[in-house]
C-alpha positions in Angstrom: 282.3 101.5 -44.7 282.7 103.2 -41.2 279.7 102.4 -38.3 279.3 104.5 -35.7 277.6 103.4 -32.5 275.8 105.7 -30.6 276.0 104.7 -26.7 272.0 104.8 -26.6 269.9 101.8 -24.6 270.3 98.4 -26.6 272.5 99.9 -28.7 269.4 101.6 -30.8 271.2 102.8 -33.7 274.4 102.2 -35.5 274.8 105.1 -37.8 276.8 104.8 -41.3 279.5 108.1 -42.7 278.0 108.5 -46.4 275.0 107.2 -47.8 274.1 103.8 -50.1 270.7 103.3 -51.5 269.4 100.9 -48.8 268.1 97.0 -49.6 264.7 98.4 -47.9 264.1 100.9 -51.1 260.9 99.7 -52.0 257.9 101.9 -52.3 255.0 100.6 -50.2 251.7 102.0 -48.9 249.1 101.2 -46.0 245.5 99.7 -46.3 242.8 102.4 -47.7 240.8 104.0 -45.0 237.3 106.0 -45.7 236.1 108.6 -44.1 232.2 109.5 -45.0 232.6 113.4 -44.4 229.9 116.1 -44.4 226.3 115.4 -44.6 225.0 115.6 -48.2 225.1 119.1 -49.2 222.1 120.5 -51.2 223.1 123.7 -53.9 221.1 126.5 -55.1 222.4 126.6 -58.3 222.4 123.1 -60.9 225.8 121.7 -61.8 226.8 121.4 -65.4 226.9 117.9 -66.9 230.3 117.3 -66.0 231.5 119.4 -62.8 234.6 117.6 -62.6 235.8 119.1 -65.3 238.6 122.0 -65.8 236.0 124.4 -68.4 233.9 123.8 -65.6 236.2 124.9 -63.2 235.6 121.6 -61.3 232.8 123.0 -59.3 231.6 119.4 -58.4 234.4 119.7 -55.7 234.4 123.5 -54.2 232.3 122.4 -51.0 234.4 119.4 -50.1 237.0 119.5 -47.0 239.6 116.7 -46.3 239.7 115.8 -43.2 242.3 115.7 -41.3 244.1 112.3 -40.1 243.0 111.0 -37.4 239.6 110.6 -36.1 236.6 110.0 -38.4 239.1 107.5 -40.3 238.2 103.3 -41.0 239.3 100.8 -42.7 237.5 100.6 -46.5 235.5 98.0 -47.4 238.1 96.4 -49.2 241.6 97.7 -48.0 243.7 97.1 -50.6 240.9 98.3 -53.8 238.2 100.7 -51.4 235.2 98.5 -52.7 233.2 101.2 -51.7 229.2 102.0 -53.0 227.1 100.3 -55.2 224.0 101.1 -57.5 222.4 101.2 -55.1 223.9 103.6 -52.4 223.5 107.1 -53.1 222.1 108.9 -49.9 221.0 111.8 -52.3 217.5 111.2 -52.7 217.4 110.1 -48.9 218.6 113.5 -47.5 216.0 115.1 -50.3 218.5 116.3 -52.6 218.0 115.7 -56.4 220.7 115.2 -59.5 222.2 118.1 -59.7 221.4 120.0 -57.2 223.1 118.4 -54.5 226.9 116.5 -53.9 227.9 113.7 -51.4 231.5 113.2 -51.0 233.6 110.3 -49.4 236.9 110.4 -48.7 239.7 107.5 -48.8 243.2 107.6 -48.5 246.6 106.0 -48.3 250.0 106.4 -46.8 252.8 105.7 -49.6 256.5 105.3 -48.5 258.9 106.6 -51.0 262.5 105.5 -49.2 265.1 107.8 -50.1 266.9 106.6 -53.2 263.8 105.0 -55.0 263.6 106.2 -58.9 259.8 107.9 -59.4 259.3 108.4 -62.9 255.4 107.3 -63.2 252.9 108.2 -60.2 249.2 107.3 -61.4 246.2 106.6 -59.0 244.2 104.0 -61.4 240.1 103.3 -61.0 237.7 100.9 -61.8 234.2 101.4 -61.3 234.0 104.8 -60.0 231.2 108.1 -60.2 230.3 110.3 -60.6 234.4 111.9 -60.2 237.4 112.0 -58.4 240.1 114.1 -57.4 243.6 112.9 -55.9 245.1 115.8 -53.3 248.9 114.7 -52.4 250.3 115.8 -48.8 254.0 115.7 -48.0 257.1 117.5 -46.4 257.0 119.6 -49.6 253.5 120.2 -49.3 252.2 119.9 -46.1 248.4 121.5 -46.9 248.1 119.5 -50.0 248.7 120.0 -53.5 246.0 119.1 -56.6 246.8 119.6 -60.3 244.8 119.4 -63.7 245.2 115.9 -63.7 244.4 115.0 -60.6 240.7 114.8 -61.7 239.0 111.9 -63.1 235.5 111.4 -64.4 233.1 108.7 -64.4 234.1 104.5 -64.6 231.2 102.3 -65.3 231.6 99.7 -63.5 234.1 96.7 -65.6 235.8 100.1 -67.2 239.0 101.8 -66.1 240.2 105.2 -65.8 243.2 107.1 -64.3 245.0 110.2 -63.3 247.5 111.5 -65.2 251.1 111.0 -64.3 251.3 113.0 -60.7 255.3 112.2 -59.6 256.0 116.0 -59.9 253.9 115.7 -56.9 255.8 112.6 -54.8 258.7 113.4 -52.9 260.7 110.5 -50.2 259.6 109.7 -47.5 255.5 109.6 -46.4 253.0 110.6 -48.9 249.2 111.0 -47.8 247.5 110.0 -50.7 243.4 111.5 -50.8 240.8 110.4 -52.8 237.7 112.9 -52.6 235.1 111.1 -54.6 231.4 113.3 -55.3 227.9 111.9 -55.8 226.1 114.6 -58.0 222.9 112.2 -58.9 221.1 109.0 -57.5 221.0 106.6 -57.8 224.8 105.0 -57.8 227.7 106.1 -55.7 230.5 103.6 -56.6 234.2 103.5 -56.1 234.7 99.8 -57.0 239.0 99.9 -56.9 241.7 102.2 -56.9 245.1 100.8 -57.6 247.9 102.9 -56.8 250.7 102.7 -59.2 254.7 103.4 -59.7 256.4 102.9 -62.7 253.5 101.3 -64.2 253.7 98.6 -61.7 251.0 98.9 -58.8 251.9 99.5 -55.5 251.2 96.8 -52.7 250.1 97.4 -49.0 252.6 96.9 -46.3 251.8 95.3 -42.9 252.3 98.0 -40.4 254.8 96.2 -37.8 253.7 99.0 -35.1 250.7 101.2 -34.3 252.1 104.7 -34.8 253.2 106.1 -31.5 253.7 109.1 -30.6 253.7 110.1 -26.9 252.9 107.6 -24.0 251.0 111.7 -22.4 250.7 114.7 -24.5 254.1 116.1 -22.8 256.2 112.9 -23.0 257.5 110.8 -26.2 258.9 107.9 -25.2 260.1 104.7 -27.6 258.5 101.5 -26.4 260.5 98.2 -25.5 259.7 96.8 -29.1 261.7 93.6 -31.7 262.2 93.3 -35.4 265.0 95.5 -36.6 264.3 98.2 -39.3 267.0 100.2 -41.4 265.7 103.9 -41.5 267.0 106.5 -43.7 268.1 109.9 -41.7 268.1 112.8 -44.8 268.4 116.7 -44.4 267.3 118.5 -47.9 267.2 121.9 -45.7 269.8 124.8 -45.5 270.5 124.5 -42.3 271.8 121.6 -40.2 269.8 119.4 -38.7 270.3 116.7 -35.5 268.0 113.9 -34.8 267.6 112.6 -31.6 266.3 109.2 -30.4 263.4 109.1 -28.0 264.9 107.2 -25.2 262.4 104.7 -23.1 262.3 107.1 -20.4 261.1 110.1 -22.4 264.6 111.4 -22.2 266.0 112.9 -25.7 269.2 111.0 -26.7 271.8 110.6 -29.1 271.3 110.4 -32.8 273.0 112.1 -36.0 274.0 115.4 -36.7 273.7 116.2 -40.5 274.9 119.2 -42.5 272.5 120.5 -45.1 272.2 117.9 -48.0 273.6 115.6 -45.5 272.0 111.9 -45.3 272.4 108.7 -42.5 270.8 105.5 -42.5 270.4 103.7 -39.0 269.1 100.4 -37.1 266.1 100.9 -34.9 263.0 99.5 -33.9 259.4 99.7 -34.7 257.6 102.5 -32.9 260.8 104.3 -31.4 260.6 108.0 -32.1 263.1 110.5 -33.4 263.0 114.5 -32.9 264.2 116.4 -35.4 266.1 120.0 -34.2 266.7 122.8 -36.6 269.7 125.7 -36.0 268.3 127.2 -33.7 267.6 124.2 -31.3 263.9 124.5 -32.4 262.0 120.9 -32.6 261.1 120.9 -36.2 259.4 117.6 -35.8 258.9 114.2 -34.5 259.2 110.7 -36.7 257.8 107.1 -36.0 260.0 104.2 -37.5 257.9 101.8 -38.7 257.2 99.2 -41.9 255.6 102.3 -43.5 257.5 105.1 -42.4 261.5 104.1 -43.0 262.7 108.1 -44.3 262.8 111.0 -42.0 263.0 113.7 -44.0 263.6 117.5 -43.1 263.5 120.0 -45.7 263.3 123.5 -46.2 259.7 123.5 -46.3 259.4 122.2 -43.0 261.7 124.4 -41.6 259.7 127.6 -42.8 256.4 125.9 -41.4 257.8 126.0 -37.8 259.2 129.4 -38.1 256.4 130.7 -39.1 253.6 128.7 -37.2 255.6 127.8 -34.2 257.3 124.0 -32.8 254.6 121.5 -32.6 252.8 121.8 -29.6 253.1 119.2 -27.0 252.1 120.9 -24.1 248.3 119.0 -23.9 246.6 121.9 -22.8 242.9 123.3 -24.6 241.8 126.9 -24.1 238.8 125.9 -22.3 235.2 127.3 -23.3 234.7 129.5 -20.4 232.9 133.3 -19.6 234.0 136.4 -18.4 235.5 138.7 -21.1 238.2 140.5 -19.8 241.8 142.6 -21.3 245.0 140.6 -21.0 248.8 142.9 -22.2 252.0 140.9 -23.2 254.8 142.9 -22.6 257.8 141.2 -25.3 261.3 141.7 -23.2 263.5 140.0 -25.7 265.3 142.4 -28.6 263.8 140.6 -31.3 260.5 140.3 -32.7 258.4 137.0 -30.8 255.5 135.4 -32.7 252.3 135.5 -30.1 249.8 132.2 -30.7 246.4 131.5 -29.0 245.9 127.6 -27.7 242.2 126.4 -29.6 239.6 124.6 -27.8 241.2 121.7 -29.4 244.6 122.5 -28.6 245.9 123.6 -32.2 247.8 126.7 -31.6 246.7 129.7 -33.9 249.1 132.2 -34.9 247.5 135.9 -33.6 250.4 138.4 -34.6 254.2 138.9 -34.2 255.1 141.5 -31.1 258.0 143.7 -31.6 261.4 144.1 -29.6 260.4 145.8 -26.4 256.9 146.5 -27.7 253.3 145.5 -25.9 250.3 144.2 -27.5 246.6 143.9 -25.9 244.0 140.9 -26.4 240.6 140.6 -25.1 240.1 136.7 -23.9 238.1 134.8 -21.3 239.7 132.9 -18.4 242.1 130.0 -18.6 242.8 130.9 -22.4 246.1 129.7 -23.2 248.7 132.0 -25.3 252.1 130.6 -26.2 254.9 133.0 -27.4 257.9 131.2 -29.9 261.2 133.2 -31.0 262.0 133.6 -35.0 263.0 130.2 -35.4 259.8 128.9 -33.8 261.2 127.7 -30.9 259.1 127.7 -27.5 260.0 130.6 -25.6 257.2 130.5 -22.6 253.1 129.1 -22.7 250.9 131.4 -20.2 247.3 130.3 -19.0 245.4 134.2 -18.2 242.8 135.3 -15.3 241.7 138.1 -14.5 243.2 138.6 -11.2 246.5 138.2 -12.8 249.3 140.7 -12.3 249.2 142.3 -15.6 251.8 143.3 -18.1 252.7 139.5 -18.7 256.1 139.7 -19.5 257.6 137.3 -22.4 260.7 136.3 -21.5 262.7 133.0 -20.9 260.9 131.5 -17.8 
């Protein structure tokens, strides 16, 4: 078999033509974390007996919200079951709720590495000791808001009992899979989710030591690899319709050298733990940017992704928050290019919000408040030009290449 080296620092990567299942193929997942969520939330209607249950319309779980990863997340009280709760350790009756008439969820999750190659026929999320329900929400390339079926609800464990989903690998896809657990509290006095075992194949999963903290950018505009040891084999794969080129983070923040893959194209390389990878669509667009680590050993780019960033825009790196400020005033975006741009507005937290597509040649008004950030990204969702507003700016703004 043919290796390719790629004239990167330290010789980064050595790239193979074709594709083996790798000796790394196996299936591992990170510690459980917990989040505690939203305050109890009291209802003004009583739940049925059993709201976890489909005749029910599993109403038990309509208020809850996953949050996002990130902040808000710890480590569970036992990483590799949860051992969360007791019988003890509802805070129902504290926040003067009663059974019933009120709902207390936690959340826990778990990172599971699928590499690419690994044979998925079983994917079931067992427990032991848990109430009053759960439900398992799976996030991946393929469904990046999260997707729930039927089975993904279970009902009550006593605790010494077992109980599981039903078989979920429809679900599972290679590379990282965020694996949720929202559990509800309907009525004091327990709140218990004594273990959860994930398991593949009927064989449960095992944590892997991450060899890395996940890094992603040294400042919000940069991504650079850091100096690190301990060789990993990583698996480059393009499911998508387009081509695809991945390009190594160099320690400098400079974008280097990596493969170029054809659709249904696949690589597998030598790195290190914590460089990062950007991933460019057709059009040049960054579709995204990878972390090699113990847990994350398949960069995947599929079609799915590729839509997301055409339709919401590259991720943004600029570091910049619209900032709370006064002084409503009338801004006009004047689109130069002859084709359509997309138009987003920069949040308070820095997530941009798509507003509304601007024609060819056309103009569009906004009413915003100074500093407000707008950033304007072509069909493919590539960056075309990021514009902070005032009111003593020259006005149209004028969307073109800058």
């Amino acid at each position: 078999m043919k290796t390719t080296h790629f004239p990167v620092v330290m010789a980064v990567l050595a790239f193979t033509a074709g594709f083996a299942q790798p000796a790394f193929a196996q299936v591992s997942r990170t510690p459980w974390q917990m989040h505690e969520g939203q305050p109890v939330i009291k209802l003004d209607a009583e739940l049925p007996f059993n709201g976890a249950l489909p005749e029910n319309d599993y109403i038990a779980f309509q208020h809850a919200a996953i949050p996002a990863d990130g902040d808000g997340w710890e480590p569970a009280p036992n990483p590799e079951t949860i051992g969360f709760g007791g019988s003890t350790a509802s805070q129902i009756d504290t926040a003067g709720g009663t059974c019933f008439f009120a709902v207390d969820y936690t959340y826990f999750q778990t990172f599971v590495d699928v590499p690419v190659g690994s044979r998925v026929d079983e994917f079931k999320i067992a427990f032991q000791g848990m109430d009053d329900a759960s439900r398992i929400t799976i996030f991946n390339s393929t469904y990046p808001d999260g997707q729930v079926v039927d089975g993904s609800y279970v009902t009550r464990a006593a605790v010494g009992s077992s109980t599981a989903t039903t078989d979920l690998h429809a679900l599972v896809t290679s590379g990282r899979n965020r694996v949720v657990i929202t559990q509800v509290d309907w009525c004091p006095t327990g709140n218990t989710l004594q273990s959860a075992q994930v398991q593949l194949n009927g064989s449960t999963v095992k944590t892997a030591a991450v060899s890395a903290p996940p890094v992603q950018a040294n400042r919000p505009t940069e991504f650079c690899s850091p100096a690190t040891e301990g060789a990993l084999e990583v698996a480059f794969v393009n499911t998508s319709k387009q081509p695809v080129s991945f390009h190594w983070m160099e320690f400098n923040c400079a974008e280097g050298g990596g493969p170029e893959l054809a659709p249904g194209e696949q690589a597998k390389g030598i790195t290190y733990p914590g460089h990062i990878f950007r991933a460019r669509g057709a059009g040049g667009q960054t579709l995204t940017h990878f972390v090699a680590g113990a847990d994350a050993l398949s960069f995947v780019v599929n079609d799915a992704l590729v839509a997301k960033v055409a339709a919401e825009g590259e991720p943004y790196t600029e570091g910049s928050c619209s900032p709370r400020s006064e002084g409503r005033f009338q801004v006009t975006f004047e689109n130069l290019f002859n084709e359509p741009v997309t138009m987003q507005w920069i949040d308070f937290n820095c997530n941009p919000k798509v507003l509304r597509q601007i024609p060819a040649h056309g103009r569009t008004e906004e009413l915003t408040y100074p500093g407000h950030i707008f950033r304007f990204v072509d069909k493919n969702g590539a960056h075309l030009r990021t514009l902070d507003v005032a009111p003593t700016d020259e006005q149209p703004y004028w969307i073109a290449y800058h």
